[in-house]
N, C-alpha and C positions, 0 to 999 in steps of 0.2 A: 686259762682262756685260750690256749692257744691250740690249733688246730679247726675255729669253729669261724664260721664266715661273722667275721666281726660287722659288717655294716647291718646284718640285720637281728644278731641275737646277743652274740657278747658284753662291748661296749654298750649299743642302745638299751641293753636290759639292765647295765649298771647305771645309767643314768636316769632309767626312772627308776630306779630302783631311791636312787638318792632324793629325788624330788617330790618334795612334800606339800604342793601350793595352799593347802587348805589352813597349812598351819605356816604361810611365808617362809619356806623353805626350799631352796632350787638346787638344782644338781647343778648348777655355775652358772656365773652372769659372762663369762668370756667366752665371744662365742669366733670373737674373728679378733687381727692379731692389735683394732684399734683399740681395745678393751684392756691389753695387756701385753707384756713386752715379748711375751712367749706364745703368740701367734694364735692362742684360742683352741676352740674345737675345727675348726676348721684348718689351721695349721697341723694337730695333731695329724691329722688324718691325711693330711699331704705328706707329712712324712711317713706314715703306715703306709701308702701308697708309692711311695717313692718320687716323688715329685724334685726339681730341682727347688735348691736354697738360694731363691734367688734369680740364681743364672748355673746354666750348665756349657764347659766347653766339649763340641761332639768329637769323632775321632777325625773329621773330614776338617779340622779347626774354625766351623761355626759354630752360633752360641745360639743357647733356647732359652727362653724365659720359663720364668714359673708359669705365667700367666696363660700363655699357649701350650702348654704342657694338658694331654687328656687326665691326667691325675688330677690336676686342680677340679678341671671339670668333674671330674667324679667325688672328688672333695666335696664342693660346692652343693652337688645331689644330696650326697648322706649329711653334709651338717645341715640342709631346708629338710631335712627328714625328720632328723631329731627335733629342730625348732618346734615344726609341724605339732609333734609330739608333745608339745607342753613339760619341757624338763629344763629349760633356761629362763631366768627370769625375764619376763615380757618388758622390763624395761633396761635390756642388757645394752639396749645398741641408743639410748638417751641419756644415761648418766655416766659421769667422767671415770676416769681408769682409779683415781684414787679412791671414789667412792665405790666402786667395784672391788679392790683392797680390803677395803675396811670390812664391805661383807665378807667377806671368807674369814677375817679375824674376830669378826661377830658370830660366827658361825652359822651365815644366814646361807650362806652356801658351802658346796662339799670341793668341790674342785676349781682350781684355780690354774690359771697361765700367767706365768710371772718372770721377772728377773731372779737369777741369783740371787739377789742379794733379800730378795723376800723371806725367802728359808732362816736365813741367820734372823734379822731384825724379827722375823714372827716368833721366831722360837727364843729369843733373850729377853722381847717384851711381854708378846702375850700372855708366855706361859705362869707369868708372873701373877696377871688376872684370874686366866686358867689354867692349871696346874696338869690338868689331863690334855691340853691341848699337843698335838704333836703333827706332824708332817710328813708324807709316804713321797716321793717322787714315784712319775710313772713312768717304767719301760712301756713303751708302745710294743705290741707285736706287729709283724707286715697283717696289713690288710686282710691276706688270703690265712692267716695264720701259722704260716712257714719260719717263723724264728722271731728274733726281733726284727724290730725297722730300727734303721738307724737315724740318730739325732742331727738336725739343723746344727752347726757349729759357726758364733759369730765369728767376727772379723779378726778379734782379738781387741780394738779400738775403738770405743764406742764413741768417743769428740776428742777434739785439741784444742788448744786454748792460744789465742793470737793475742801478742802484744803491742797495743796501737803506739806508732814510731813515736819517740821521744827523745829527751837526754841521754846518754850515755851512764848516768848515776841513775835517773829516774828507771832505768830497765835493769840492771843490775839491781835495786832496790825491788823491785818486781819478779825478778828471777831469785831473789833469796828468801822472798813470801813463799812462792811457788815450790822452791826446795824445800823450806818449811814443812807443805802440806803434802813433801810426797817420804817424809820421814818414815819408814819401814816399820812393820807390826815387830811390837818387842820395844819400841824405844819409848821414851819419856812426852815426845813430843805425841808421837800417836795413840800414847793413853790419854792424853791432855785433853784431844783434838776428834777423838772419838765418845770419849766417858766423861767430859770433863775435868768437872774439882773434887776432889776425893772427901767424904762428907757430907758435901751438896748434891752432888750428881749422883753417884756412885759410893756406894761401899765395898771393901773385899768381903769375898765367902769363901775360905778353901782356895785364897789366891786368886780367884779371880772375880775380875770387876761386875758388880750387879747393877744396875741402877735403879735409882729411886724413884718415887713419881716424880721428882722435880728433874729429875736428866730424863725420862722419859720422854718428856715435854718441849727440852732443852738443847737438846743435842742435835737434833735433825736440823742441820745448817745447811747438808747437799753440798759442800764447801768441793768435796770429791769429785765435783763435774767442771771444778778449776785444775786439780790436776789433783794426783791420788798413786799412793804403791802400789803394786803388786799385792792384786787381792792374797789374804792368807786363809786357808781354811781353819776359823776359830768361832764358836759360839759358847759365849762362859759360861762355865759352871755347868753346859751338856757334852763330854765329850762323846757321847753314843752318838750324839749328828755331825760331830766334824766327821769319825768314822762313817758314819754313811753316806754323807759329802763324798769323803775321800774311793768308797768303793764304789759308789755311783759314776763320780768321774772315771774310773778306773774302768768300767765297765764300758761306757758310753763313746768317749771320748779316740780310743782308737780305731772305732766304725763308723766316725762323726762323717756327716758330709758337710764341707765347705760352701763356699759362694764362690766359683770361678772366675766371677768377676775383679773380686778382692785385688787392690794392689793394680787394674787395668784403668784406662782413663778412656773419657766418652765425653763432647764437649754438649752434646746432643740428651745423654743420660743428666747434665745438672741445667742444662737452661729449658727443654721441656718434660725432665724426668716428673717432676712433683706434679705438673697440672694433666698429662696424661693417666698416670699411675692413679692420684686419686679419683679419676672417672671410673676406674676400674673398680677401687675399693667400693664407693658407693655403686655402684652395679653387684658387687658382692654382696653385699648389703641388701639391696631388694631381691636378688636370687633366693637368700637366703628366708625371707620373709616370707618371701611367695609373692612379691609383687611384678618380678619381671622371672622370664623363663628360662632357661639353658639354651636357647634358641637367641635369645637376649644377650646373654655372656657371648655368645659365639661370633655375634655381630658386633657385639663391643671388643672383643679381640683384635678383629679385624681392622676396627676405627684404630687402634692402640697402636697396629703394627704400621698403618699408613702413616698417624700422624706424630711418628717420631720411632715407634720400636723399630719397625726394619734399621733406621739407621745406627739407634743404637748398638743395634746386635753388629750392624759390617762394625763401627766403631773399636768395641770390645775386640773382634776379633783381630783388626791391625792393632790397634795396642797389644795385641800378644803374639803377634808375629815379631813387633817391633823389640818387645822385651825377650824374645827368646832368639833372636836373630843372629 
């Protein structure tokens, strides 16, 4: 694919190529990044474009949003393209991200934007149902066709977990839960606490842990958003994906682009980041539909940067004077 103006033959020829509506079949239901944790088609294409992740700092030490960024905007054009086109399912932007999940493991669709952490848990459970099922990650190429684009790279920290004040025994007793659940891949406590009871949950195959329908069921506690080790790259019993894990990262990860912002402080970014920011999403949202126009975004940028982004960005920017001073 690469070398061929991807907004209007490439990609868009592989997605309808995938989209089958007659027989309820869509070439993806993630079309923007509230569908799924990896930013949709519209994300894609922000990164094929180059768009900042986030926040970028310039060389003059101010900061740009994605949001005013012309990438986005041209984002926003080619995924109301595709939309247009009828290759996403029509109810991608009314039902929740879990249920969006679940289609791509139904295989009611072909492509998906996801966490991490979907590759492993698809490929240990599903494959159990379906035996052919299997998983590509996509290099994006740049937009123009010029090489790859390089990947969105989070923060490294996705939550922390706050202890409300107490005893001095009562938080010690709570920081040794905590330690508990952040006991490292390989130990007894993290087979326990992943797989269950050996039997019920889980059996060995070849040494490693399978589960049964009843830990299928059982195991998904999410307990890992209390606190969690260092992810490891392992999916049992496939090592052909931790290897593609491992080469994919290997590939990706040293042309990653970061968020500039990471690690800066903006008092302005958390008391009206949320209620401005999602004026924006929902405006992405009908751009993308066809309800409001690129003329629409532009003006809604504009509300975004009056009514809190300007000060975010001066913000960001003293907090990185102040931190590199």
């Amino acid at each position: 694919m690469a070398g061929v103006n991807h907004e209007r033959v490439g990609l868009a020829h592989l997605m309808q190529e995938l989209a089958d509506p007659k027989h309820g079949h869509w070439a993806s239901a993630t079309v923007s990044g509230a569908q799924a944790a990896g930013g949709g088609m519209l994300g894609l294409f922000q990164e094929m474009l180059g768009a900042p992740n986030g926040w970028k700092r310039n060389s003059d030490g101010s900061f740009t949003s994605v949001y005013e960024a012309e990438q986005t905007r041209q984002a926003l054009s080619t995924t109301a393209d595709l939309w247009k086109s009828g290759v996403f399912d029509p109810d991608s932007f009314a039902i929740t991200a879990s249920a969006v999940s679940n289609q791509f493991r139904a295989g009611k669709t072909s492509v998906y934007f996801g966490s991490w952490n979907l590759w492993q848990n698809s490929m240990s459970q599903v494959k159990q149902l379906a035996p052919g099922f299997s998983l590509t990650p996509i290099i994006a190429p740049k937009f123009d066709g010029s090489g790859d684009a390089s990947v969105y790279l989070s923060n490294g920290v996705q939550n922390f977990t706050a202890l409300k004040k107490s005893s001095p025994t009562r938080v010690k007793e709570l920081l040794r839960i905590a330690n508990w659940l952040a006991t490292p891949f390989g130990t007894a406590e993290y087979l326990f606490r992943n797989y269950g009871i050996k039997g019920v949950d889980y059996t060995l195959v070849d040494g490693d842990p399978t589960y049964t329908s009843v830990g299928m069921s059982q195991t998904s506690l999410y307990l890992h958003y209390i606190t969690a080790p260092q992810v490891a790259l392992y999916t049992a019993g496939e090592p052909d994906v931790t290897k593609a894990q491992y080469d994919y990262l290997a590939k990706v990860v040293p042309s990653g682009v970061g968020d500039d912002s990471a690690g800066l402080q903006s008092a302005t970014a958390l008391s009206k980041g949320p209620t401005i920011n999602s004026t924006l999403t929902n405006l992405q949202y009908d751009v993308i539909q066809g309800r409001k126009s690129l003329a629409d975004w532009d003006a809604g940028v504009s509300a975004w940067l009056k009514a809190g982004g300007d000060q975010i960005k001066k913000e960001y920017a003293e907090s990185y004077r102040s931190k590199n001073s």
